[in-house]
C-alpha positions, 0 to 999 in steps of 0.5 A: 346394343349401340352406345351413344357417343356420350356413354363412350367416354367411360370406355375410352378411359378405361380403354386408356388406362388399361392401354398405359398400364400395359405400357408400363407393364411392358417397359419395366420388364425391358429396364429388368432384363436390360439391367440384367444384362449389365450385370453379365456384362459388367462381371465380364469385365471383372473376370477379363481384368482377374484373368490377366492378373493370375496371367501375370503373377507367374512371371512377378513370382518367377523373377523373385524366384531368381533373386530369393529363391530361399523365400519359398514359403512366401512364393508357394502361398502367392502361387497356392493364392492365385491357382485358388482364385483363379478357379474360384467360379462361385458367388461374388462373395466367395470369389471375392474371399478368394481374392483378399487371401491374393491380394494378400499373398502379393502384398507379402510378396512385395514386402519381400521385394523390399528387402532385395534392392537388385530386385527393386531395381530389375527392369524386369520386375518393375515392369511387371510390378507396374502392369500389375498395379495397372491391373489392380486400377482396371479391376478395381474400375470394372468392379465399381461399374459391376457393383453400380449395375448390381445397385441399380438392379437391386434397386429395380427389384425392390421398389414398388411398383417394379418388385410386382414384376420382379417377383412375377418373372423371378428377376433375382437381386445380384451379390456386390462384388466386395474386396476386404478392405481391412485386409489390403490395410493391414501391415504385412509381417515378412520374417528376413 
């Protein structure tokens, strides 16, 4: 059976529409395996940034060491927080509790730093206190480009008509990597 050219255009249409969905079909799945790997590449910068951190904590914690070296509580709790977070491998949310109770041991730590004014004045420790605080910038911009990626993604994954593919390829949202707040605010009690 032979169609005549005007019972042809039906099959065009719908040849077409089927031709653009398929297109759509195809491009959504790029965009969702694209965004994932932001993800994976974004959370690579937070590692690479916590990483050189913990690296220079031992040498902050070794130059107070010489200047109060009577403060071993305060060291301990800065070094048990750092070994913890530095072998955190979990969730975001867990690698993220992990590093509020560092932030706040460093936080305790410079409390301390405070009341040792021939520490304050090492060139030594002010070196490493200001790689430090160059440290905490990168991580804290490697973290906000992670959690825009994580938006992003979560976005993708559940706005109609891209959840459909989502759920058919089990695209999964991504956790947001959130520092406490509230805990960097909070006065830190040192006893002298």
């Amino acid at each position: 059976m032979i169609l005549a050219q005007g019972e042809m255009i039906p099959v065009y249409v719908i040849g077409g529409i089927i031709l653009l969905i398929l297109i759509w079909f195809i491009a959504t799945y790029n965009v969702f395996v694209r965004l994932r790997q932001h993800v994976k590449e974004s959370w690579s910068g937070i590692d690479t940034e916590l990483k050189r951190r913990y690296d220079l904590i031992p040498n902050l914690v070794e130059t107070v060491k010489g200047y109060a070296a009577h403060e071993k509580q305060v060291l301990e709790s800065v070094i048990e927080a750092r070994t913890r977070a530095a072998n955190s491998n979990g969730s975001p949310n867990a690698q993220a509790r992990d590093e509020n109770m560092l932030v706040g041991a460093l936080q305790q730590l410079f409390a301390l730093a405070e009341g040792y004014p021939d520490l304050k004045a090492s060139a030594n420790f002010l070196e490493l206190q200001k790689q430090l605080a160059d440290t905490e910038d990168r991580i804290q911009a490697a973290r906000r480009f992670y959690n825009a990626n994580v938006r992003d993604l979560n976005t993708r994954c559940g706005v109609f008509p891209s959840n459909l593919i989502a759920g058919m390829f089990h695209f999964q949202r991504a956790e947001f990597f959130e520092i406490d707040s509230a805990s960097a605010r909070a006065p830190v009690k040192v006893s002298l």
